[in-house]
N, C-alpha and C positions, 0 to 999 in steps of 0.2 A: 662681595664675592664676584668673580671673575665672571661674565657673560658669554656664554660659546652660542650663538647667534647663526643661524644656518636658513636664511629663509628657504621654504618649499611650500608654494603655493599663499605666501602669504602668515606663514608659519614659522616660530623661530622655535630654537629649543635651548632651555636656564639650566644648570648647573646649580643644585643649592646647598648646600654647607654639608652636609652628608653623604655629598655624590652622587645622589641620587639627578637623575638627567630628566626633564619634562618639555613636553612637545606643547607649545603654547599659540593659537591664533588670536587675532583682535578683531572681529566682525563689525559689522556697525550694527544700529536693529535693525534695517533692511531686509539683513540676508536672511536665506532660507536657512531650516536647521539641518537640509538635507545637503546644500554645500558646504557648511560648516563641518561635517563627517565626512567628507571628502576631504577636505584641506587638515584636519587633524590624521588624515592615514591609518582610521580604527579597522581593528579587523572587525568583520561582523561579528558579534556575539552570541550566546546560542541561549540568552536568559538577560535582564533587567533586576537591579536592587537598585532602589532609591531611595537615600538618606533621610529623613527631617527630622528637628530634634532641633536641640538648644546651642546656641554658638554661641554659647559666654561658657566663665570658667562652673566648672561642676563639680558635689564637693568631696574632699577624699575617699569617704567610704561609698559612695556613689562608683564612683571613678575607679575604684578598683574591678567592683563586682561588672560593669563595663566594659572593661578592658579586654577581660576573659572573653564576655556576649560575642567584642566587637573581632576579636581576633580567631577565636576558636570555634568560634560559633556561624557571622558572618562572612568573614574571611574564607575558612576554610570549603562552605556550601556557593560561596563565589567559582570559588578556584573549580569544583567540583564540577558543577553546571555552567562552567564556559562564561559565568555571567559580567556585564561590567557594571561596576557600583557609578552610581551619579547621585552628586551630591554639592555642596556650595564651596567647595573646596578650601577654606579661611584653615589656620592653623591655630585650632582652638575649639573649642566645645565635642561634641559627638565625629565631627568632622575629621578633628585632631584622631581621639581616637580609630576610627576607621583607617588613615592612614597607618597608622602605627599597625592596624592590625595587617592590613597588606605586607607592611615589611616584614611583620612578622613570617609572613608563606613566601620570604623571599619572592615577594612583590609576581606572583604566577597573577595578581588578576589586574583587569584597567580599571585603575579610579580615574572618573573626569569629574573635575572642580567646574564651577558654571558661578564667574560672580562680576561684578561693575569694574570694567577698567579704575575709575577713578577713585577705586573707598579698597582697593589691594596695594600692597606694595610684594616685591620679589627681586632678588640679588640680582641686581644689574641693570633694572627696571628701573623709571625715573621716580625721585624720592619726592614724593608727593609732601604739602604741609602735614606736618604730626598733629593728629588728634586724634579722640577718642576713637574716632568714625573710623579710623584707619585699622585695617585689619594684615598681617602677615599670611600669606600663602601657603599652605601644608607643605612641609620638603618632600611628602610619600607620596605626593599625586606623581600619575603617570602623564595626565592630560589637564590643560586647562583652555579653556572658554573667557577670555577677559571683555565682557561685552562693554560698546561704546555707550553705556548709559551712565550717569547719575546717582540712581538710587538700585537700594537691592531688590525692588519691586520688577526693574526692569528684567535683571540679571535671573531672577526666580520665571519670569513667564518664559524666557527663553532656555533653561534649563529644563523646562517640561515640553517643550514644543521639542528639545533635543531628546526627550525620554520618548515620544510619539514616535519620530524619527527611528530613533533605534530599534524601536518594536518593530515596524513596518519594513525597515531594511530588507530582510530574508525575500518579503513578499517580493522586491525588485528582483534579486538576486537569482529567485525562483522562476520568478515570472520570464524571464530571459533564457530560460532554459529551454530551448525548441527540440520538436521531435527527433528530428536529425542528430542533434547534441549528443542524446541520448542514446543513436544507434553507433556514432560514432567508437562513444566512452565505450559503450557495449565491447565492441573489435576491438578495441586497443587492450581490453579488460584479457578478450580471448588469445590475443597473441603474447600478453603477460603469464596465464595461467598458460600454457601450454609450455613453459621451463617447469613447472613440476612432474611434469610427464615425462621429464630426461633426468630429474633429480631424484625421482621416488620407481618405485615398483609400475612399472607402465601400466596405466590406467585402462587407457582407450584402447589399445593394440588386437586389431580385428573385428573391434567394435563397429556399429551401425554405423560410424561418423560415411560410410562409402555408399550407405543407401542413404543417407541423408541429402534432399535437394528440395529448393524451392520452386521447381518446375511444376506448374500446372498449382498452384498452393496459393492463387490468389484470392483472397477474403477467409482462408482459414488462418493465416499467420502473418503478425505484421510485418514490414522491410524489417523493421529493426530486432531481429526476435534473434539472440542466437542464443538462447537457453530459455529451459523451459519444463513441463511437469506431464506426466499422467495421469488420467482419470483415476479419482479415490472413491468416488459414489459407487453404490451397491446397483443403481440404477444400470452405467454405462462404461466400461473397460473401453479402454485404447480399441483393443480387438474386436471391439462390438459386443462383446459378451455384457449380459446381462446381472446384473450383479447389483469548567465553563468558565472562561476569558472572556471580554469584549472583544465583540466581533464587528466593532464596529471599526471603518477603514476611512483614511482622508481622501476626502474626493478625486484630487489629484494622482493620490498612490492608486487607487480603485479605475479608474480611468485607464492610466499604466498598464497595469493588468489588462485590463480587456484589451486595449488594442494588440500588448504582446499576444492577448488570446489566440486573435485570429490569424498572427503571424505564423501560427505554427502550423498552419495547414497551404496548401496549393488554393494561389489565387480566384483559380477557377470554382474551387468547391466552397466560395464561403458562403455562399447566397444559400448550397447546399445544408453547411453547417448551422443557420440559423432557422432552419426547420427541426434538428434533430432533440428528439425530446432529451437527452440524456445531459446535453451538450453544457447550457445555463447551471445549471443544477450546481454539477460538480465542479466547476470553473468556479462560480463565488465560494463551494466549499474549500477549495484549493485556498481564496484569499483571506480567508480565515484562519484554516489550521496554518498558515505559513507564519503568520505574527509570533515573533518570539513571546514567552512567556515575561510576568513581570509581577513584583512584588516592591511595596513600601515600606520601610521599618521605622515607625516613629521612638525617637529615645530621647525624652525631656522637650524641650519647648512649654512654650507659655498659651496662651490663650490670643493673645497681643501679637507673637512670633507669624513669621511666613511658613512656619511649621505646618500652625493649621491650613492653609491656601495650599499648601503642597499635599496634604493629608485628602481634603476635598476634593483636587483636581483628582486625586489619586482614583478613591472612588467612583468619582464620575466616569473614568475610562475602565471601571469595572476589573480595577487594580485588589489584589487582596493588600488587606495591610493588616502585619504585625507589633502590637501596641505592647511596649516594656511598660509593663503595669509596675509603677513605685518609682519611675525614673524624673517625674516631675509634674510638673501644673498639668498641662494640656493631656498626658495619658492618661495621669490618674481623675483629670475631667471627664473624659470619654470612657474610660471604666464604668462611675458612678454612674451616670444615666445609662449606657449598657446594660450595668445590674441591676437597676432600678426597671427599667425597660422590661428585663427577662423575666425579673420578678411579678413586677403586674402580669405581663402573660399568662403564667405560671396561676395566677388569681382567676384572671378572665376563664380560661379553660376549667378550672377547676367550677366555678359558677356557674356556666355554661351547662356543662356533663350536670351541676345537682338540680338547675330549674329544668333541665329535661325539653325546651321549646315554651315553657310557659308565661314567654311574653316579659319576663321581667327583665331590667335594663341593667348587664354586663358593669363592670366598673370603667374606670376612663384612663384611657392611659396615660402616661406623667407628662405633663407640657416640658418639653426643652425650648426656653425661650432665644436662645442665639439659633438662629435659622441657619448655618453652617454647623454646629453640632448637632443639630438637628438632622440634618440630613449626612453629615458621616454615620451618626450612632444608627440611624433605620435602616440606610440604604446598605451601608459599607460591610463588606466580607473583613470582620473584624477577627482576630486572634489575638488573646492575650495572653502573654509570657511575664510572669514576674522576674523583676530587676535581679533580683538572686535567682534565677533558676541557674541550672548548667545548663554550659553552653552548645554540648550535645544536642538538649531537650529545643533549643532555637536555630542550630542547625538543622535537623531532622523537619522541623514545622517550616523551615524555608523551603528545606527543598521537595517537600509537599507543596508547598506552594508554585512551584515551579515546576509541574511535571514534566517529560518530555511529550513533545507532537506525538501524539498516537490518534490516527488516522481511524478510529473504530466507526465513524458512520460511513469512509468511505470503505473499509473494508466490509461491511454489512450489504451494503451497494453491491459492492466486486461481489460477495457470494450469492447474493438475488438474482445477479443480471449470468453467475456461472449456472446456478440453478436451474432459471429457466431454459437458458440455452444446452444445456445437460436434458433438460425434461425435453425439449424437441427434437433434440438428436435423438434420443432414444426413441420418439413417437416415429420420425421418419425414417430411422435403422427398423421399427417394427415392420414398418411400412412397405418397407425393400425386400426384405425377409416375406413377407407374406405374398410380394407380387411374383417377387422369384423363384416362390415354392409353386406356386400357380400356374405359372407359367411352363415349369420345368414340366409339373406333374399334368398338363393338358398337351404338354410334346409328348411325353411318354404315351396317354391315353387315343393319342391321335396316330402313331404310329400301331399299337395293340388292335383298335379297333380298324381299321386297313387290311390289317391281316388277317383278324378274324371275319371279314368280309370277302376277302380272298378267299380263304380256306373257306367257309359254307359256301361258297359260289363253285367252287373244284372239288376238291377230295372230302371236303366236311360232312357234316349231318346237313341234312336238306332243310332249309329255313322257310316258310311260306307266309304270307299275309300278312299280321300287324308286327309281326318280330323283324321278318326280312324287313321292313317298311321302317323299324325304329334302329335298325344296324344303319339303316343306310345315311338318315338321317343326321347317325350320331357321327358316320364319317365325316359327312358334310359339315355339321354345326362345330366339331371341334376345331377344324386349324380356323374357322372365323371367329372362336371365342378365343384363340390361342393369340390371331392379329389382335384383337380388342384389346386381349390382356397387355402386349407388348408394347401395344400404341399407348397406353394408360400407363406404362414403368416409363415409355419417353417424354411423356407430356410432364406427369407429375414432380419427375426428377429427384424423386427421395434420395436416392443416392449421394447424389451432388449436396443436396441440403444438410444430409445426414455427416458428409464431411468438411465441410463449413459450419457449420456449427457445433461438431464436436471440436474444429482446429479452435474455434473460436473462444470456446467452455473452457480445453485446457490453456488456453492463450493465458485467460482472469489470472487463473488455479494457480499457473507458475508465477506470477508476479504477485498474487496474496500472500505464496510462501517465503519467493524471496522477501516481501516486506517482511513479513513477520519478525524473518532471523539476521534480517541485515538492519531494519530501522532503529535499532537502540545503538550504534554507529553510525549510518549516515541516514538520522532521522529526517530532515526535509526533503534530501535528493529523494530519498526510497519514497516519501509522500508523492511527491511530484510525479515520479513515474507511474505510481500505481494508479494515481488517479489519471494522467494521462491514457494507460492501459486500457482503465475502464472503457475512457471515452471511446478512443479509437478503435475497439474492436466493436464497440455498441455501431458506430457510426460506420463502419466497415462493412459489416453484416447485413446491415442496412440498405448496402447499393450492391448486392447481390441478388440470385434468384431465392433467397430467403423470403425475401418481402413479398413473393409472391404469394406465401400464404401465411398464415393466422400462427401467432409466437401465442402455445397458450400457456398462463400465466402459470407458474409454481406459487405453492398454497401451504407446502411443508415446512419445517422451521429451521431456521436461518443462523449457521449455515446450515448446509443440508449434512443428514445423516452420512456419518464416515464409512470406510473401509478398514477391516483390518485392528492394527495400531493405534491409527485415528478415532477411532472410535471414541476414545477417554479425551480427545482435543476439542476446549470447547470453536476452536476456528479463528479466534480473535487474538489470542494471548499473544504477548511478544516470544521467541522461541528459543533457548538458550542452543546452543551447539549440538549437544548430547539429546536431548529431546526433539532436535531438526533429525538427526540420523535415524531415529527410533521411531519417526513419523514418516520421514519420505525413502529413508532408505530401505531401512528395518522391515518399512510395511510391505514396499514395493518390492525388496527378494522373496518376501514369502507372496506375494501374489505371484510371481514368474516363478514361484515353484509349483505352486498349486495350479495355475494355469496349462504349466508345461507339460503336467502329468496329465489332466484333462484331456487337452490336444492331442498327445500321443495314442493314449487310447482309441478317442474316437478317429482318429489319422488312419490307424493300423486297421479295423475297424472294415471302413472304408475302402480302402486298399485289399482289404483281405475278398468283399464285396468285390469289387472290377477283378480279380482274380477269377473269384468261382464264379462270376455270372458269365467272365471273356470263357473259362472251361467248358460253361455249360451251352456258346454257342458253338466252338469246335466240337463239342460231343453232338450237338442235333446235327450239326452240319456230316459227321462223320455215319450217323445214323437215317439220314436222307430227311433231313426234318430244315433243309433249307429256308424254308417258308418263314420259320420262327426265327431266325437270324437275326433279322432287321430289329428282334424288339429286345433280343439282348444285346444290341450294338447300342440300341436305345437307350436302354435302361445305365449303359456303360458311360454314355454320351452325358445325361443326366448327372451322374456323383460324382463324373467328372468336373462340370460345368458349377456344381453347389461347392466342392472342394477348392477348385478356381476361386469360388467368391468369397469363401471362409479363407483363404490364405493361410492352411495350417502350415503346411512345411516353412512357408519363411518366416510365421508369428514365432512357431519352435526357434528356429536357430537366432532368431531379433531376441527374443525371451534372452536364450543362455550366453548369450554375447553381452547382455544389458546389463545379465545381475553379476555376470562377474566383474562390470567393471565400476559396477555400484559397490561392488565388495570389497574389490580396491581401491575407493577411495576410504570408504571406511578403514582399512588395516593401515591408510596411511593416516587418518586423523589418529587414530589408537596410538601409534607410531611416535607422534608429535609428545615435545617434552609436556609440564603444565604453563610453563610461561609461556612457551609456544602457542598452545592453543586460547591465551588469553589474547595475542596480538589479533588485533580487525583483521589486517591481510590477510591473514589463516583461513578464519572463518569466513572471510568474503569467497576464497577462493573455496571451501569446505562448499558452501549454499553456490555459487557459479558454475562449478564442476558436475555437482550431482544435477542439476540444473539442466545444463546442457547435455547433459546427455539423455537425462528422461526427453527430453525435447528432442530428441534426433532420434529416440525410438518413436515416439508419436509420430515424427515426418516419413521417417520411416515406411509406417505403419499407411501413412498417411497416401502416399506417394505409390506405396503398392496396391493398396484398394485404386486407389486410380486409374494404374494401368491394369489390375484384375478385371474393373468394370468395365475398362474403353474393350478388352477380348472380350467382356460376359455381353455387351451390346452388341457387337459384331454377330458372337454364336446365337444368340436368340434371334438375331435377324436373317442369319444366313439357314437354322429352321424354322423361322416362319416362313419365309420362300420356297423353303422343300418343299412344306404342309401346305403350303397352294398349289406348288404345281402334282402333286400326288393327289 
């Protein structure tokens, strides 16, 4: 056959009698297995299969039941999980069929072959002496590996040093992904989704997006934040309202890693960075969940074969492997002592439980004298599949073996570290609340008392000895405890605290949910970010006036108690579409209903107060009762000032701006055909959209307490300087 020969990088590509085209390099053993993956052009993979089994012929009725495994079974849980098969690529035994079964899926997955330049032949390739030794090259493979060795012993170490490689890839892939990266993709994300807002029922249109700003928002939300969530705890409202893989990594890859670590932060703060407790922790767990998953499928081999040494290594990197029980020597060897193994167990325990502790000696369990079967049948995450099963029942047990990256310890994390920072917003929003009723209500008292000192000194009842002595007193002590009070709301700072760490709470909140609903699509990016999330806001919060006081710990159970809808959500699960709308949408229209009606009330309320009390000082005034003026101006002064710092009228109109355009995006996923709504894009922009805009009512929200506060300090200062000079 004809040779089409294209070097790239050291890389040619054969043609073999079926048409079939393969991307072939020749390495020496030198090279690493991680330039080797460069110079074959693989895409990263999102899962590992690796072949061992018998490369001689196998016999027909074997061969048939096989076939089915290798096509309908393997094949198609390849295709499924992204994964690439590796295996000794020869055109013959287990190998043969694996190939076959790829073409069968119209060849959707990579097979790479990994064997000794000198013991293959392939069309085009030099016609080496014919002997036994000599083996033909699968026409199915996608890739092959022709190492410059000898023997297949070589060809075998370096097809597993290529199986490391592959796992570890992502980790690179990952590891290079800097904060920046991340805000970038973010914008580009947002100037993409912003064509549905011209294609559908306009979303946003007089929404918050106009009081949204990052002015004055620094340590509640990161640069890169442009979507985001509200508070679902019963604790703490927006408003203030009260309401197993080896893990083990090559030094060099782990290395990698860390140095990317610290590239993702400003030179200046690294020295900071290696103090913060959060920082370690979740960086090695990043290098961890990043490794692609991986499985081994033993089918036939011998005892003699490089089967076993592949089956071993397999184990030892803490690889599951599925053993086709009846397909030949070496599985049905490692069944036997398997069952024999489970069996004695099965003895021991039973023993155990009837001598009750009385000293007498357990039975022994079975020697396996080959110290390599030995240590697959104890050590090895074994599963066995008999040779007849369907190939359903070995698909299904692959891709349980292969689960997707689900990030559950770092999202346990994100809801601890939201927890707590949720627990201390709320202590220091108490905190504010109580200095500013305090404060409010020793203005009010300090004005009353003034007057009623006036008036007994003029026109009143005569006051003599120890009462006139404690009136006067208490004119005195009050605007000094009113300073105290106000110098303690500036020292302490709740305020500021209270909103840095609630930006900081929903900061977690919105990147938990995005992961939820977006990771079973882009499961490593969503990892990477969340757990970056964690970091940076832990470490953010940290070089704020937060640290000046005590984070006390949350002790409740994790995550923390829902809101609403949430309530039935255990906080972990991954989130289908329809269950994302019915958690953060679903819940959060009925909060801004219930809310709205609250607020309105007490608003009107309110208002109705500064009405009759402004009444009742033009009526004393109209009555000659001037004197009393000043403390209904007072008391006016007062719910006006509390009103200021509760922000009802503009929470009111943020509320019914927010849920109608929460409601429009809902009528638009409703909208959506079913194929529609099975495309990622959809639902990326479905979870981006709701996203942002709860995030732009928090900033909102966020933005206006801020400038509520910077007037609510002004007014408490400007009467605490009355209340001394009166």
């Amino acid at each position: 056959m004809d040779e089409e020969s294209t070097p790239t990088e050291g890389s040619i590509e054969v043609i073999f009698e079926n048409r079939n085209r393969a991307r072939m390099v020749f390495p020496s053993l030198d090279v690493k297995a991680k330039e080797i993956l460069k110079t074959l052009e693989l895409k990263q993979p999102e899962a590992l299969i690796l072949i061992a089994g018998t490369r001689g012929k196998i016999e027909e009725d074997l061969n048939l039941r096989l076939q089915q495994l290798f096509s309908r079974g393997i094949a198609q849980a390849a295709v499924k999980k992204d994964a690439l098969i590796l295996d000794c690529g020869i055109g013959g035994g287990v190998m043969e069929l694996m190939g076959q079964g790829v073409a069968d899926r119209r060849r959707a997955a990579t097979l790479l072959g990994v064997a000794p330049k000198s013991m293959v032949t392939y069309p085009g390739g030099p016609d080496p002496d014919r002997s036994n030794k000599i083996a033909p090259l699968d026409k199915n493979h996608s890739h092959f590996v022709l190492v410059d060795g000898a023997a297949w012993e070589d060809a075998t170490e370096l097809m597993l040093e290529l199986g490391v490689a592959i796992i570890v890839g992502k980790c690179d892939e990952l590891s290079s992904i800097k904060i920046q990266d991340v805000a970038d993709e973010h914008n580009s994300h947002e100037a993409a989704d912003s064509n549905l807002y011209d294609d559908a029922t306009p979303i946003v249109q007089g929404s918050t997006a106009n009081n949204s700003t990052d002015k004055g928002l620094a340590g509640a939300f990161s640069a890169e934040e442009d979507r985001g969530d509200v508070p679902f705890t019963n604790e703490i409202r927006s408003d203030g309202d009260t309401m197993e893989n080896s893990t083990e990594t090559t030094p060099d890859v782990e290395s990698e890693l860390e140095l990317e670590k610290v590239d993702t932060v400003a030179p200046d703060k690294e020295e900071e960075l290696t103090k913060e407790p959060f920082h370690d922790e979740l960086s090695t767990l990043r290098i961890a969940l990043c490794k692609i998953p991986a499985v081994t499928i033993l089918a036939g081999g011998s005892k003699e074969e490089l089967a076993k040494k592949e089956v071993l290594y397999s184990v030892r990197q803490g690889w599951p492997v599925i053993v086709l029980q009846g397909s030949g020597e070496l599985p049905d060897e490692i069944f036997k002592h398997h069952n024999d193994r489970q069996t004695a167990l099965t003895k021991i325990n039973i023993e155990t439980r009837r001598n009750d502790g009385r000293g007498a000696q357990p039975p022994r369990l079975p020697y396996i004298s080959d110290p390599d079967l030995a240590e697959i049948v104890i050590d090895g995450k074994l599963t066995f599949i008999p040779a007849e099963a369907d190939a359903e029942e070995l698909r299904e047990t692959i891709l349980k073996s292969l689960p997707d990256p689900w990030a559950e310890d770092v999202l346990n994390q994100a809801w601890e570290r939201f927890a707590t920072f949720d627990k201390n917003a709320g202590r220091h929003q108490k905190e504010f609340h109580a200095l500013t009723t305090r404060i409010l209500t020793l203005g009010f008292l300090t004005t009353l008392t003034a007057l009623l000192l006036t008036w007994v000194t003029t026109s009143g009842p005569t006051l003599e000895g120890n009462a006139l002595q404690i009136l006067r007193w208490t004119v005195i002590a009050l605007p000094i405890l009113t300073s105290i009070a106000i110098s303690i709301f500036n020292r302490r700072k709740s305020d500021n605290k209270w909103l840095l760490l609630r930006g900081g709470a929903e900061s977690l909140k919105r990147k938990i949910y995005a992961y939820r609903a977006l990771a079973p699509y882009e499961p490593r990016q969503q990892l990477v970010e969340l757990e970056q999330e964690v970091e940076n806001v832990s470490q953010r919060l940290m070089r704020t006036e937060v640290n000046e006081s005590a984070l006390v710990g949350y002790e409740g159970p994790i995550p923390p108690k829902m809101y609403g809808a949430a309530e039935t959500d255990d906080g972990l699960s991954p989130l289908e579409p329809d269950r994302y709308i019915e958690i953060r949408i679903g819940d959060q229209v009925s909060f801004y209903e219930s809310r709205t009606n609250q607020k309105e009330v007490t608003l009107r309320f309110y208002q109705l107060a500064i009405l009759v009390i402004g009444g009742l000082g033009t009526f004393l005034a109209a009555i000659g009762g001037e004197l009393w003026v000043p403390l209904t101006t007072a008391a006016v002064t007062a719910i006006t000032t509390y009103l200021l710092s509760e922000q009802f009228q503009e929470t009111i109109v943020r509320y019914n701006q927010n849920k109608t355009d929460l409601q429009n995006v809902e009528i638009w996923w409703r909208a959506l055909s079913p194929t529609d709504k099975d495309k990622p894009e959809n639902i990326k922009k479905l979870v981006n959209i709701t996203e942002d805009l709860m995030i732009q009512e928090v900033r909102g929200w966020v933005q206006n307490m801020q400038d509520a506060l910077s007037d609510l300090r002004k007014d408490l200062s400007d009467s605490d300087q009355q209340a001394s000079t009166e």
